[in-house]
C-alpha positions as CSV (number, residue, x, y, z in Angstrom):
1,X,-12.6,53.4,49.6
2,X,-14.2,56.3,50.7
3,X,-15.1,59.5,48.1
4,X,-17.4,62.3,47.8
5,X,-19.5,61.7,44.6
6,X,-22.0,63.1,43.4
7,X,-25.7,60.7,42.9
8,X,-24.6,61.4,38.6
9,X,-20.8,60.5,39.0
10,X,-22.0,57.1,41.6
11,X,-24.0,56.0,38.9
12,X,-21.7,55.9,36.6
13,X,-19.2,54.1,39.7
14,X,-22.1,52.1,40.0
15,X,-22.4,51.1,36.7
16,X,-18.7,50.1,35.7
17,X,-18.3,48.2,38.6
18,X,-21.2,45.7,38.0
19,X,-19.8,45.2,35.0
20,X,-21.1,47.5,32.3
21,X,-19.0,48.5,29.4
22,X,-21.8,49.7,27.2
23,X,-23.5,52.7,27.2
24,X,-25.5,55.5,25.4
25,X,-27.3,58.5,26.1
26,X,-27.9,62.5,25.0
27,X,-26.7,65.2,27.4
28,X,-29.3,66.8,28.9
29,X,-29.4,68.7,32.4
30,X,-29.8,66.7,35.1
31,X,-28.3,63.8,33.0
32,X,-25.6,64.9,31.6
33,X,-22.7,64.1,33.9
34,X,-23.5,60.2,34.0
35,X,-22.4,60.1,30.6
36,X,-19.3,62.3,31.2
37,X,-18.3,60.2,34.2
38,X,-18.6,56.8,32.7
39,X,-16.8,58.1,29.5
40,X,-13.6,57.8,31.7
41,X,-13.6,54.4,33.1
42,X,-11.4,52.0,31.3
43,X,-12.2,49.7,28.6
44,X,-15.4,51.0,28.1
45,X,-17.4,52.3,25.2
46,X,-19.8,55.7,25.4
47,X,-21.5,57.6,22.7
48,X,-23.4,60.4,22.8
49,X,-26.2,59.4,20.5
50,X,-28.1,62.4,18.1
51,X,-31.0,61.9,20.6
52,X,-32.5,59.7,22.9
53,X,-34.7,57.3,20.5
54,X,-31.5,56.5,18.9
55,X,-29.7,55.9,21.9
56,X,-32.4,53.6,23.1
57,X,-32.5,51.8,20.3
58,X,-28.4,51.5,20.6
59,X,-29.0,50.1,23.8
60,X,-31.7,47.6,23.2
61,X,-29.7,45.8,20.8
62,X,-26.6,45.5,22.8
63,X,-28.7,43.8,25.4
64,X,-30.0,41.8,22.9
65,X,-26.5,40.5,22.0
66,X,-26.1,39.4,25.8
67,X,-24.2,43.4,27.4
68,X,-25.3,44.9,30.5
69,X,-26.0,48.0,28.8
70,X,-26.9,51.5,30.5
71,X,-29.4,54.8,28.4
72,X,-29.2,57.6,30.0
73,X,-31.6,60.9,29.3
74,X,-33.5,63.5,31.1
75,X,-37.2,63.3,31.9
76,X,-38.4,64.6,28.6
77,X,-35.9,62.3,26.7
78,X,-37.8,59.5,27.6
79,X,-40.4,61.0,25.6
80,X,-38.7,60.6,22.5
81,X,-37.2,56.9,23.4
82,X,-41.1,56.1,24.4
83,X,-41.6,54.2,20.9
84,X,-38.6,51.8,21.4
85,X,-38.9,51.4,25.1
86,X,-42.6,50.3,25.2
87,X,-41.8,47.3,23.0
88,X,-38.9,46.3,24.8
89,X,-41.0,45.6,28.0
90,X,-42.6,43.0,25.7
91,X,-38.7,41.6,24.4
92,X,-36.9,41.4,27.2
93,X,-33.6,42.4,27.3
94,X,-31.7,39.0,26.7
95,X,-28.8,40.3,28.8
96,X,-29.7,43.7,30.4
97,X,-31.1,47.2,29.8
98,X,-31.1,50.0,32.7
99,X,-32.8,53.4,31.8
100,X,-31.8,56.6,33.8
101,X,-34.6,59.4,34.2
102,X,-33.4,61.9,35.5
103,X,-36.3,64.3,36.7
104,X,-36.2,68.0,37.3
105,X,-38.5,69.1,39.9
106,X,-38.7,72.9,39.9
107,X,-37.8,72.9,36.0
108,X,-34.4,74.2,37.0
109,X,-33.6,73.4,33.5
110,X,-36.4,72.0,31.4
111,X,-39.8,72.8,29.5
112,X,-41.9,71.1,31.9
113,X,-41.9,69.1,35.4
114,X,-42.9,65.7,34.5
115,X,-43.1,63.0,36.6
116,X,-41.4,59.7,34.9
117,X,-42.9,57.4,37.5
118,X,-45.9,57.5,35.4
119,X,-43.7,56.0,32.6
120,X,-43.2,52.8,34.7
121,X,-46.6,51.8,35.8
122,X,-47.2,52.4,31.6
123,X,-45.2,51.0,30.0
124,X,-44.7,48.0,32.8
125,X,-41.3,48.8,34.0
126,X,-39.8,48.3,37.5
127,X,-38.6,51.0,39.1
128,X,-36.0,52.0,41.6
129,X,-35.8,55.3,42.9
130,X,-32.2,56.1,45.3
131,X,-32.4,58.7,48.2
132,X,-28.2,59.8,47.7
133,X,-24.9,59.0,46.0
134,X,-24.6,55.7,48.4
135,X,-27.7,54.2,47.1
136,X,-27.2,55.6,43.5
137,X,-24.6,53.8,43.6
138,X,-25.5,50.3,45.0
139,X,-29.4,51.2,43.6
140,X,-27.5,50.9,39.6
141,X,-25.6,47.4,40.5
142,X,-29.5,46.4,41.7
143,X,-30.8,47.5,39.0
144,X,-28.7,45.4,36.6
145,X,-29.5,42.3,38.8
146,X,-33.3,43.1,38.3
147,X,-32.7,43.0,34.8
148,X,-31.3,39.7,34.3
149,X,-33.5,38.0,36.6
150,X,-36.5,39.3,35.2
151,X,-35.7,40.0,31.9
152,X,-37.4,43.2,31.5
153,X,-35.6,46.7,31.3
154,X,-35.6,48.8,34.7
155,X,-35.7,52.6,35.4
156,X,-34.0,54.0,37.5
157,X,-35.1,57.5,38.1
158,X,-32.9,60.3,39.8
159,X,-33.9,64.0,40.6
160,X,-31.9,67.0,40.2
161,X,-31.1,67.1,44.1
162,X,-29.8,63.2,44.5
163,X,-28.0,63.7,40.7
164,X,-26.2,67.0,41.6
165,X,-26.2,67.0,45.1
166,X,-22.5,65.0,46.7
167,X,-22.4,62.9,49.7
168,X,-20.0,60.3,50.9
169,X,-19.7,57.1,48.8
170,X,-17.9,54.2,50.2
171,X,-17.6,51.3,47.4
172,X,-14.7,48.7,47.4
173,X,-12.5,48.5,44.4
174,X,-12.3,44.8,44.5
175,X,-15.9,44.3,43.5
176,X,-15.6,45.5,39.7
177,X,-16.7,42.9,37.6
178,X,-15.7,41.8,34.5
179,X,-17.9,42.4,30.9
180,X,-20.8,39.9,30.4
181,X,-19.8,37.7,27.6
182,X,-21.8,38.9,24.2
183,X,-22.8,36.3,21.1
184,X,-25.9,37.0,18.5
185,X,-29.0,35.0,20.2
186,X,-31.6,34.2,17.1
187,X,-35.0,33.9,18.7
188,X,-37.5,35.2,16.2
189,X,-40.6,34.8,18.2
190,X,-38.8,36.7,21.2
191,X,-37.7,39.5,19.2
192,X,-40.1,39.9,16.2
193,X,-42.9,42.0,17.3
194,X,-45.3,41.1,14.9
195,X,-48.7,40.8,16.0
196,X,-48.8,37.2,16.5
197,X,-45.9,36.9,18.7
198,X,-46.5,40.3,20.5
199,X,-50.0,38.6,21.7
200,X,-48.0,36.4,23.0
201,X,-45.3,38.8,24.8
202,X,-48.3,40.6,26.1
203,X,-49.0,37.5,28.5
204,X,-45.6,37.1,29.5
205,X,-45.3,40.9,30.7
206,X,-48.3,40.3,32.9
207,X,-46.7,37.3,34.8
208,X,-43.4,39.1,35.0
209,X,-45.3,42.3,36.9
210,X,-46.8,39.5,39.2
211,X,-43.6,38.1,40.1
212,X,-41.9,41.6,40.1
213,X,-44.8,42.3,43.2
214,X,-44.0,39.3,44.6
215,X,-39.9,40.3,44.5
216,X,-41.0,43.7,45.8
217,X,-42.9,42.6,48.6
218,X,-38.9,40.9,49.8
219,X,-36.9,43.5,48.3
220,X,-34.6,45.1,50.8
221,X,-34.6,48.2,49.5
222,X,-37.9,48.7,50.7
223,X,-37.5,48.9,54.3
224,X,-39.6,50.0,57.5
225,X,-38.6,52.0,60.3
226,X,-41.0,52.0,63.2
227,X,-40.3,54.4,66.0
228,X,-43.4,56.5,66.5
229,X,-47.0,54.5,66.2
230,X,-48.7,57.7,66.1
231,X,-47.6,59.0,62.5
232,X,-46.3,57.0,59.9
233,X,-44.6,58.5,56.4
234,X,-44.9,57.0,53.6
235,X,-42.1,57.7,50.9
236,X,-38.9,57.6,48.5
237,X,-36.1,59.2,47.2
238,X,-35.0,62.6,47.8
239,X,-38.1,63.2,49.7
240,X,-37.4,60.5,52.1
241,X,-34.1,62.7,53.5
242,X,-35.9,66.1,54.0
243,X,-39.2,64.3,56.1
244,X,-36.4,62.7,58.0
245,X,-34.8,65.5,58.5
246,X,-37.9,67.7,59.7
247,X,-39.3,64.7,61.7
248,X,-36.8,62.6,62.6
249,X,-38.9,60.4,65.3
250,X,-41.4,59.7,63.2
251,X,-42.2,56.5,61.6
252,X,-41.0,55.6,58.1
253,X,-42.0,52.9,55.0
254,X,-39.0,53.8,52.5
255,X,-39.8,52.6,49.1
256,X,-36.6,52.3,47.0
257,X,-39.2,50.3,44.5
258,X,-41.6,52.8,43.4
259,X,-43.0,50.2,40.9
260,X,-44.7,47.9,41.2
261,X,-45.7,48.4,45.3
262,X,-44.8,46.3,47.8
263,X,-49.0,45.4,48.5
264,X,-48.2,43.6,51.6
265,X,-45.6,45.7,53.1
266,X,-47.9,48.9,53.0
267,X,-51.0,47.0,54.2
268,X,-48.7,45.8,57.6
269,X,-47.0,49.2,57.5
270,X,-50.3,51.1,58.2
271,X,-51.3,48.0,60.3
272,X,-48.4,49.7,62.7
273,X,-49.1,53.6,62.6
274,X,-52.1,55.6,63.4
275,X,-52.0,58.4,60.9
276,X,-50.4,57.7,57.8
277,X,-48.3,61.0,55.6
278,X,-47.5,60.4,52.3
279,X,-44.3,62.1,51.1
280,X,-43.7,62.5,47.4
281,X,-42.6,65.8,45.2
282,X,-45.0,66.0,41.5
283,X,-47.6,63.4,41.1
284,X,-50.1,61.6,43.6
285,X,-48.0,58.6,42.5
286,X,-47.7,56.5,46.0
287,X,-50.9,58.3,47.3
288,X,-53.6,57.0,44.6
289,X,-52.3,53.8,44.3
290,X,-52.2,53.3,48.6
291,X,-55.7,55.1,48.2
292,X,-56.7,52.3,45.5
293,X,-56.0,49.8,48.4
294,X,-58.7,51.2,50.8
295,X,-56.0,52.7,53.1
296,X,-56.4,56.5,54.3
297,X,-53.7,58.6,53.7
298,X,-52.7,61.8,53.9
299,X,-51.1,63.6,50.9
300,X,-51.8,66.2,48.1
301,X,-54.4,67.8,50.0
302,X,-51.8,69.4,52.3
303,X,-48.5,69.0,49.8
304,X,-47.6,70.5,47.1
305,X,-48.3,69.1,43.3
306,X,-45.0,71.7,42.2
307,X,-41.9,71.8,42.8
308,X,-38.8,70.3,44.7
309,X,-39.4,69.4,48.5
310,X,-37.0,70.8,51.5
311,X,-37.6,70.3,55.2
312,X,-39.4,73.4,55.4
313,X,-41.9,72.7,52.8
314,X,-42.6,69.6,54.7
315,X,-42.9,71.1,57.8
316,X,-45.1,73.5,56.9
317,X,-47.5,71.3,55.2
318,X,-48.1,69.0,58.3
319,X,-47.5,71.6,61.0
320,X,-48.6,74.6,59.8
321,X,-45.6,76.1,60.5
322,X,-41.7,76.0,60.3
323,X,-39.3,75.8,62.9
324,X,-36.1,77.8,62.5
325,X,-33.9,74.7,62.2
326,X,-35.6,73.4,59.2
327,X,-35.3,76.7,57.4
328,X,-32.8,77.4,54.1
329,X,-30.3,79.6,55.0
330,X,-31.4,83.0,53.7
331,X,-28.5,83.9,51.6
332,X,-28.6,87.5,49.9
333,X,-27.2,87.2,46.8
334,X,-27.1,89.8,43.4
335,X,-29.7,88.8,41.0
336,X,-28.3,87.7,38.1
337,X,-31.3,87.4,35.2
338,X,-30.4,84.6,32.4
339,X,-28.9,86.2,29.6
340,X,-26.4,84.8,26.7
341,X,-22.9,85.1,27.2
342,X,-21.2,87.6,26.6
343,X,-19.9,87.6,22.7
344,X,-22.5,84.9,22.3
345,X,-22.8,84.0,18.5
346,X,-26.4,84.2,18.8
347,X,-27.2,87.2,20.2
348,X,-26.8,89.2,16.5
349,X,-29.0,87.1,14.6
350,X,-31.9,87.4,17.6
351,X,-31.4,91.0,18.1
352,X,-32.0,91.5,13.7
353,X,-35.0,89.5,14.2
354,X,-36.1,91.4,17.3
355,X,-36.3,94.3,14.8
356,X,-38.1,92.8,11.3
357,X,-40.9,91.5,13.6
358,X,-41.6,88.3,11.9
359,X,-42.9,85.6,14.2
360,X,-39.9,83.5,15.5
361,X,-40.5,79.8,16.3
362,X,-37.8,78.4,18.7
363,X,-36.8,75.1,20.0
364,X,-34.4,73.9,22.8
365,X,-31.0,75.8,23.4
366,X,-28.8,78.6,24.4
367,X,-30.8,81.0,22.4
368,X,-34.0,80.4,24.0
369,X,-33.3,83.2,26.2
370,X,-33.3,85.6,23.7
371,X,-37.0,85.4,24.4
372,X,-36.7,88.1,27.1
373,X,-36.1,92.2,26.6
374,X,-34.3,93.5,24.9
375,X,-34.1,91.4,22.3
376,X,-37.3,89.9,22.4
377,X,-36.6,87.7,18.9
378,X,-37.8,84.5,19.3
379,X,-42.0,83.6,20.4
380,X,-42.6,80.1,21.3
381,X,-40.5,76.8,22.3
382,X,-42.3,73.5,22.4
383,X,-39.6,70.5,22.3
384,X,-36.4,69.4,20.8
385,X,-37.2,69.8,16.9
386,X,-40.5,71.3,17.2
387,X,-39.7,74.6,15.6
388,X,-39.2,73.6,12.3
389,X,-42.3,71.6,12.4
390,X,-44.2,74.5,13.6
391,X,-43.1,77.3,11.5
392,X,-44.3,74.7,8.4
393,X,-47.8,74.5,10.1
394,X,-47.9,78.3,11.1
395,X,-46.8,79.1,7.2
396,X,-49.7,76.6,5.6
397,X,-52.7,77.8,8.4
398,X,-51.7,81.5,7.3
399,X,-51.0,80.7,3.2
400,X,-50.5,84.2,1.4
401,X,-50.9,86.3,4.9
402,X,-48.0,84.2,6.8
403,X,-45.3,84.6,3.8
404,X,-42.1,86.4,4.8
405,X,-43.2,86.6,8.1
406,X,-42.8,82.9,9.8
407,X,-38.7,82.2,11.0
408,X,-37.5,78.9,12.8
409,X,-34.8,78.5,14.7
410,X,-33.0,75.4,15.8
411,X,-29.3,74.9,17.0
412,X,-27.3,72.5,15.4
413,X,-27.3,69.5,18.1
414,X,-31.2,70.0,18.0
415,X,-31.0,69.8,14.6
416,X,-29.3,66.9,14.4
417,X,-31.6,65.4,17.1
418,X,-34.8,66.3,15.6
419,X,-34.8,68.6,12.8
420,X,-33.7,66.8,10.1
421,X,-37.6,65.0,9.6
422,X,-39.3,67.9,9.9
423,X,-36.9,70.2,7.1
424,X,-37.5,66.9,5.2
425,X,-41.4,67.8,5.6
426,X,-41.0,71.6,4.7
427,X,-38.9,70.5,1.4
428,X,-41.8,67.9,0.5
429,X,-45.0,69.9,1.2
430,X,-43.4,72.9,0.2
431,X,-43.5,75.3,2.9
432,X,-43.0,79.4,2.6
433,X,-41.0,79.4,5.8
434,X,-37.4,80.4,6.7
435,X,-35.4,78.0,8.9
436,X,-32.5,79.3,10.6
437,X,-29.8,76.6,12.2
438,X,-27.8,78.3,14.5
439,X,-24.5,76.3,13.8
440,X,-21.9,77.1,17.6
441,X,-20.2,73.7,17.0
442,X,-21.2,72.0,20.1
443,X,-24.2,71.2,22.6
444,X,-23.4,74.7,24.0
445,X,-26.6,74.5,26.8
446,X,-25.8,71.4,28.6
447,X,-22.2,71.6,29.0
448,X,-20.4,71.7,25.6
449,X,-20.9,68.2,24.2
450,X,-20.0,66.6,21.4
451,X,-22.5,65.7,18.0
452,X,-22.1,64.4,15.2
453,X,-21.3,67.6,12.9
454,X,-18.4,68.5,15.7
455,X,-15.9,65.6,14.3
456,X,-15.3,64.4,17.9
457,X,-17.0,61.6,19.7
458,X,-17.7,61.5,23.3
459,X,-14.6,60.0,24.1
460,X,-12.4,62.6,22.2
461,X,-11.5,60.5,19.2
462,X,-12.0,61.8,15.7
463,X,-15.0,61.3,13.3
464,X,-16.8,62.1,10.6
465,X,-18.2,65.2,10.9
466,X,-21.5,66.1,9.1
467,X,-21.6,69.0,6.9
468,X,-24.7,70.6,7.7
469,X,-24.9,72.3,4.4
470,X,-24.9,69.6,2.0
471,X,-27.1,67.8,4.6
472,X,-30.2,70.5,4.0
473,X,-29.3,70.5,0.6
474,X,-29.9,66.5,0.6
475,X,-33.3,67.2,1.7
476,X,-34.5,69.1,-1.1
477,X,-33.9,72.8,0.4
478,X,-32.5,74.9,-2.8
479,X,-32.4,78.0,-1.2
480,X,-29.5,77.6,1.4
481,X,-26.9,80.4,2.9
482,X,-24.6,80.4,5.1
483,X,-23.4,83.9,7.4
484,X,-21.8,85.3,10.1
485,X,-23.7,86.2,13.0
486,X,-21.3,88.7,14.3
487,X,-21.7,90.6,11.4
488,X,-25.3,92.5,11.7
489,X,-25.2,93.4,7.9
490,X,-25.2,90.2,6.6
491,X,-26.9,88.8,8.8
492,X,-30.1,91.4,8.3
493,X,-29.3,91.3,4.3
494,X,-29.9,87.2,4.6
495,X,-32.9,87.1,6.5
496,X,-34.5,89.9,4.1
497,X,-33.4,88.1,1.1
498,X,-35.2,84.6,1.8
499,X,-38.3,86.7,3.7
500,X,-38.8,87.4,0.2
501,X,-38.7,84.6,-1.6
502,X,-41.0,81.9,-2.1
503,X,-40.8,78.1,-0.9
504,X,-38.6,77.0,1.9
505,X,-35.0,78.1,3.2
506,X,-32.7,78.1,4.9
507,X,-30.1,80.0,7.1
508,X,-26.9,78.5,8.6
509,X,-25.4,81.3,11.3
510,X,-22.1,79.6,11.9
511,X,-20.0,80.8,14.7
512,X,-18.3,78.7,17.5
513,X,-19.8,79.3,20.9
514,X,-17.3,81.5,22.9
515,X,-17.1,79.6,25.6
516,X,-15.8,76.8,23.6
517,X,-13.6,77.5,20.4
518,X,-10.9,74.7,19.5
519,X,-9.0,77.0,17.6
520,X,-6.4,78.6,20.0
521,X,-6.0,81.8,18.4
522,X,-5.4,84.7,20.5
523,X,-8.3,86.3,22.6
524,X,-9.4,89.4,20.9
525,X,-9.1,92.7,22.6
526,X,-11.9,93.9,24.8
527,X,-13.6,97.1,23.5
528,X,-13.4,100.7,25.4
529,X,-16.5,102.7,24.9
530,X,-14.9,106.5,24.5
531,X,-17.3,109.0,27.2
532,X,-16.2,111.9,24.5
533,X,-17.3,110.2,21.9
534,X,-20.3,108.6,23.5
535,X,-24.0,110.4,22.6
536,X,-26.3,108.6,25.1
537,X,-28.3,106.5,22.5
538,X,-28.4,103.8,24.3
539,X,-28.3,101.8,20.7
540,X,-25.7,99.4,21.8
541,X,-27.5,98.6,25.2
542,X,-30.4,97.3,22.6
543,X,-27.7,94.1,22.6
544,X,-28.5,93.1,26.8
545,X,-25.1,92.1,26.6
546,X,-23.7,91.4,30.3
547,X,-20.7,93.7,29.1
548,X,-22.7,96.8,28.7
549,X,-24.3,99.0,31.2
550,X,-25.4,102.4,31.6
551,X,-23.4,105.0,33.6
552,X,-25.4,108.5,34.4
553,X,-23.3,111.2,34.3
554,X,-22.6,113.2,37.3
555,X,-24.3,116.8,37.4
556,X,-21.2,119.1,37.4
557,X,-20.3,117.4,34.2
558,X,-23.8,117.8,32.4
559,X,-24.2,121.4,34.0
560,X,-21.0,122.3,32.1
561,X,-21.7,120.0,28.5
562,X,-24.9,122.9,27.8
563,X,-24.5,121.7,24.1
564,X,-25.7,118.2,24.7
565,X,-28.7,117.1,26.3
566,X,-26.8,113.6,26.8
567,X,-27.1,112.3,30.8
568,X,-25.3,109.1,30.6
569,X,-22.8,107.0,28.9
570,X,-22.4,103.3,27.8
571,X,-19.6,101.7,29.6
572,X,-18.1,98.2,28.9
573,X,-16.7,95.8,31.5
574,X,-13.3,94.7,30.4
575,X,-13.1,91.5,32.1
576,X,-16.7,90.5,30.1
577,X,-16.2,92.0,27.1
578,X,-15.0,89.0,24.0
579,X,-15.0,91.8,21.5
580,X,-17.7,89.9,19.0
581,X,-18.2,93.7,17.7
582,X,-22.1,94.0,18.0
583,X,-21.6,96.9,19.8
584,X,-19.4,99.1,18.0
585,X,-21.3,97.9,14.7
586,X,-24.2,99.7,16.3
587,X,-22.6,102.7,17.7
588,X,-23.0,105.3,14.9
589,X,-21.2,108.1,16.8
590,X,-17.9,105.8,16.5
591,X,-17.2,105.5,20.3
592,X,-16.7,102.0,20.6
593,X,-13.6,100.9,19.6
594,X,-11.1,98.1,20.2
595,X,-9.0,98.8,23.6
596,X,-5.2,100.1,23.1
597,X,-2.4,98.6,25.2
């Protein structure tokens, strides 16, 4: 069967067809989708986990009990699953553990551009790295096998391009396997990482990376392609399609195991070619390692440590120049800034603490953008959970200077993925700082996901849902309100109020995200913006809501208005506008109002 995927969906093909029915992950871009995918097949069981340690950990025990079992996260995910994930290289896996990576070159959506390979060679991890959908999905079913025979857990690490990108898949439905049998396996001295037996474990890892080199020096995924003994290219992945494509006569070594490296292969592969390229988007990865060998390469002197690869980029590295062919198309399209939605929940409560100029810690979410003019309310974002934890530390460093001026923010999925230790912290070392939870009732950034305080699991059945208020009460935090953000009086009345107390608290601005209410109530009306009423204050543009621009007026119609010195009105687009209200809450001249029909 023949099917245009995309390298996320094939994984997830991939993935049910060798026979996994277990998996676990937590959405984040370029991830997300694998989850999503899988989610579908039948007789399967998905979870989105409250963050990536915990689905890790999820995941290493089914393995344990015999499941091929799949954890999917982004690149900076596997910074939170690091802690589980080292000591399961010294386990094993029992029955089978695959962990998806899924890079972001170019930070398209992510806090920084790290490059996950690293992660292998630490923590002693094979590696398989897929060049499209095809190999994504046969690359998973590998993967799987690797596993088992070596029992160890693998990576297998996509990019944004090969996970978005979609390219013909051909994959025979015959081949699905059944679910690996499961049963409890007791074997303490395996399992128990206490010192004693981890010194042991250590040895064993060691002689399972020597026979890994020995498997990769075989492994058919690495393959060579000799065509031109003047210039040889060594490389993977998505990198490995764009230098064909600029210089297809070339010669190739394609690694589809980026870790360990095939010794052997790339000693006779350079044996073959006079001049040796070496191809690879982020980190010198291939290039020191080839380099460690005593074999002269070409690489990072002439590429580019940043960003994602195209033919161009390539091209222009080695030649100097581009030819037309390898070029982008040059598309001329709007600019289109990033900017919250339109009736987004959290634009109120950023634009009130634009204006009290306290310092505004923020995290990972929708409301990150709120960074940018004109609101300009929120002034650092570290990680998932970190701005809890740093408003605490910013409140202690400061003591009686810092108090009533220090504000975290944190959505509620983030919350729930990180947040909860570090309000735990603020309770018991009694911080002066407010912590607001910016409650939209879903994983709004990524795609609308579920969590555990939406009361719907990743495969749409009902579940508990957590009630985020008793929750931060639990924790020790007295001082606790909940409000409206779409109401700008409460919301500036709230944040005042616990400015000026002392000790911790904290803020839940609850509104569904209006992209994504599960209430089907009626729309409500757009707002008009009346031109009579209208006296150029440009207050409501103070919002940099996508539904409000400026309008100048033409010069006939000021030359004849001599009483008002006004040149332009506010205007509102009625196919944007979600009537939250902001507006007409800040219009003092009463001109925004609700639209008649």
């Amino acid at each position: 069967m023949r099917e245009l995927l995309s390298g996320n969906e094939a994984i997830a093909r991939g993935a049910f067809e060798c026979g996994v029915r277990f998996a676990a992950g937590y959405p984040g871009t370029p991830s997300t989708e694998i989850m999503e995918a899988f989610a579908k097949y039948p007789g399967v069981y998905a979870e989105w986990s409250p963050n990536e340690k915990v689905a890790m950990e999820v995941c290493i025990g089914a393995a344990l009990a015999g499941a091929r079992a799949l954890v999917v996260m982004k690149h900076v995910g596997v910074n939170v699953a690091a802690d589980p994930l080292f000591t399961a290289s010294y386990t094993g896996t029992n029955g089978a553990l695959v962990v998806i990576t899924a890079d972001d070159p170019s930070l398209h959506s992510s806090q920084n551009e790290q490059d996950n390979r690293q992660y292998a060679r630490f923590a002693k991890i094979p590696m398989l790295e897929p060049a499209d959908s095809q190999e994504a999905l046969e690359f998973i079913k590998i993967a799987f096998d690797i596993s088992e025979r070596f029992d160890t857990p693998v990576f297998l690490r996509s990019t944004t391009r090969v996970s978005h990108s979609k390219s013909v898949v051909t994959y025979d439905e015959s081949r699905i396997h059944d679910e690996r049998k499961t049963e409890i396996n007791f074997n303490a001295e395996k399992f128990v990482m206490v010192p004693m037996n981890a010194r042991k474990r250590r040895v064993v890892v060691e002689k399972r990376m020597e026979s890994l080199r020995q498997f990769a020096e075989t492994f058919s995924e690495n393959r060579i392609e000799i065509t031109n003994p003047d210039v040889g290219i060594i490389t993977s992945g998505i990198s490995y399609q764009h230098a064909k494509d600029a210089f297809p006569t070339y010669s190739y070594l394609k690694l589809g195991m980026v870790y360990p490296l095939p010794v052997g292969l790339i000693r006779y592969f350079a044996s073959k070619v006079r001049k040796i390229l070496v191809i690879e988007e982020l980190d010198p990865f291939l290039e020191e390692q080839i380099r460690a060998l005593g074999i002269d390469v070409t690489g990072k002197e002439i590429f580019p440590y940043t960003g994602e690869f195209n033919p161009g980029i390539i091209e222009q590295a080695i030649m100097g120049k581009v030819d037309p062919q390898c070029r982008l198309p040059e598309i001329s399209i709007p600019q289109r800034p990033p900017n919250l939605c339109p009736g987004c929940p959290h634009r109120g409560l950023f634009y009130v603490l634009g204006k009290l100029k306290v310092f505004v810690t923020g995290d990972i979410g929708c409301y990150t953008l709120s960074f940018m003019k004109p609101l300009e309310g929120l002034h650092s974002c570290i990680c998932m959970g970190a701005s809890i934890g740093m408003a605490h530390g910013m409140s202690k460093a400061l003591g009686e200077e810092g108090r009533g001026k220090i504000v975290g923010v944190i959505g509620d999925s983030t919350f729930l993925h990180s947040g909860i230790t570090p309000l735990l912290n603020m309770a018991y070392n009694k911080s002066d700082a407010v912590i607001i939870i910016c409650d939209n009732r879903t994983t709004a950034m990524t795609g609308m996901q579920e969590h555990p305080a939406t009361g719907f699991t990743l495969q749409g059945e009902k579940a508990t849902s957590v009630d985020l208020y008793a929750l931060v009460k639990t924790l020790g935090i007295d001082q606790i309100s909940v409000v409206d953000p779409y109401d700008l009086k409460a919301v500036r009345s709230a944040v005042k109020a616990e400015l000026n107390r002392s000790g911790p608290s904290v803020i839940i601005s609850r509104r569904a995200c209006v992209l994504f209410k599960r209430d089907k109530t009626s729309p409500r009306k757009p707002l008009l913006n009346d031109p009579e009423k209208c006296n150029g204050c440009r207050l409501c543009l103070g919002l940099g809501c996508p539904a409000l621009a400026w309008r100048k007026r033409d010069l006939e119609q000021v030359a004849n208005d001599v009483s008002s010195k006004n040149q332009g009105v506010a205007v509102i687009d009625q196919n944007l506008c979600n009537a939250c209200g902001l507006c007409a809450q800040l219009c003092k001249s009463g001109a925004i109002t609700e639209e008649k029909r």
